[in-house]
C-alpha positions as MATLAB code, in Angstrom:
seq = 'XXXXXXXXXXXXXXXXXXXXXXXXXXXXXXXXXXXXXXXXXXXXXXXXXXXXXXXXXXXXXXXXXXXXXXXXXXXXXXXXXXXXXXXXXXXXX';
ca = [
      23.205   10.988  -14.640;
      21.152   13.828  -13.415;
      17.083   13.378  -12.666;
      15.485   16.156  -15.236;
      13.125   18.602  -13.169;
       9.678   16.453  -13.362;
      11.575   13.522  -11.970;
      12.387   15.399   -9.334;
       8.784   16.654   -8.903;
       7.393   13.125   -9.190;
       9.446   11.815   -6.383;
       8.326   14.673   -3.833;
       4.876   13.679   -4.317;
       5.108   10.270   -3.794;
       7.452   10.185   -0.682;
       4.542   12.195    0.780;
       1.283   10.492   -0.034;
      -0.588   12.137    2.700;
      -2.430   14.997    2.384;
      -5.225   17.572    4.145;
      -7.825   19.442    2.361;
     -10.063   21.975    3.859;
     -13.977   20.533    2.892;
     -15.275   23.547    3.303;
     -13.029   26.140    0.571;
     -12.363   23.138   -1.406;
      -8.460   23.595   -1.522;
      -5.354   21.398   -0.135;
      -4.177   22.726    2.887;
      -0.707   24.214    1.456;
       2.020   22.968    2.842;
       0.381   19.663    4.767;
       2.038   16.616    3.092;
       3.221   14.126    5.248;
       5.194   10.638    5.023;
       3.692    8.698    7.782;
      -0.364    8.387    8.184;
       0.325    8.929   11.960;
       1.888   12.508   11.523;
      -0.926   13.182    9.456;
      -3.446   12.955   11.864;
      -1.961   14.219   14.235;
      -1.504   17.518   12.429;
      -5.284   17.418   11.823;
      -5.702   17.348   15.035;
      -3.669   20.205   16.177;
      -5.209   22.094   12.885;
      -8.230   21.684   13.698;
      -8.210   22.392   17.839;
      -5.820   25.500   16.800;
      -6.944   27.372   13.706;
     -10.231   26.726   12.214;
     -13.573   28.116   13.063;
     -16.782   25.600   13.930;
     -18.392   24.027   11.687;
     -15.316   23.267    9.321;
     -14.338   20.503    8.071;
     -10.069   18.721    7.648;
     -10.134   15.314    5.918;
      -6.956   13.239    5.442;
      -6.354   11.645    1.798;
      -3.752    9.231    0.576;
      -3.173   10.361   -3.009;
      -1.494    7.037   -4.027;
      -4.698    4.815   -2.959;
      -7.082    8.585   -3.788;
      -8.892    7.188   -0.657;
     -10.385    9.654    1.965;
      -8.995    7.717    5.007;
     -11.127   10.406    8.102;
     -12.609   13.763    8.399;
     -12.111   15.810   11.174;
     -15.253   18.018   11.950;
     -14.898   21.265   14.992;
     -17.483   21.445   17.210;
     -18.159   23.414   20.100;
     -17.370   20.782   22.529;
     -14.731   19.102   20.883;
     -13.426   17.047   17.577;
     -15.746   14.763   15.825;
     -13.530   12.083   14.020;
     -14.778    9.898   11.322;
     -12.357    7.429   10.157;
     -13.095    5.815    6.707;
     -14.977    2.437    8.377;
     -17.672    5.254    9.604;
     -17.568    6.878    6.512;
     -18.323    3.764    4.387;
     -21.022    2.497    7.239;
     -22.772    6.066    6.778;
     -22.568    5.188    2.681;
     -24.048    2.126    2.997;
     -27.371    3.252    5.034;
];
């Protein structure tokens, strides 16, 4: 039996619960959905050290938890990382 088109959908979203949205314009980074956490940050990484300007923002989301698991921020001298232990200390104050 053949999976009708929004099955189909539905199981390309879940085998890749990770995602990266820009802070800054408010949008999903097109085409950055990943399997593995790892990958995930990496490619923040490289996104941010490559192709944004200073000041912006990445974060990484898992879609099936809707968690925020780090932000990524570009400053002049480097990457400031935030994983979601920070972020919930910085809540909490």
């Amino acid at each position: 039996m053949a999976k009708s088109k929004t099955e189909v959908k539905k199981d390309r979203q879940t085998l890749r619960p990770y995602r990266l949205w820009d802070a800054h314009t408010q949008t999903q980074v097109m085409g950055r959905w990943y399997r593995w956490e790892e990958n995930c940050h990496d490619a923040a990484v490289v996104i941010c050290r490559r192709d944004t300007k200073v000041g912006r923002t990445l974060e990484v989301l898992d879609v099936h938890r809707a968690k925020l698991i780090a932000t990524y921020t570009k400053h002049i001298g480097g990457i400031d990382i935030k994983r979601e232990r920070h972020l919930r200390a910085e809540e909490q104050r």
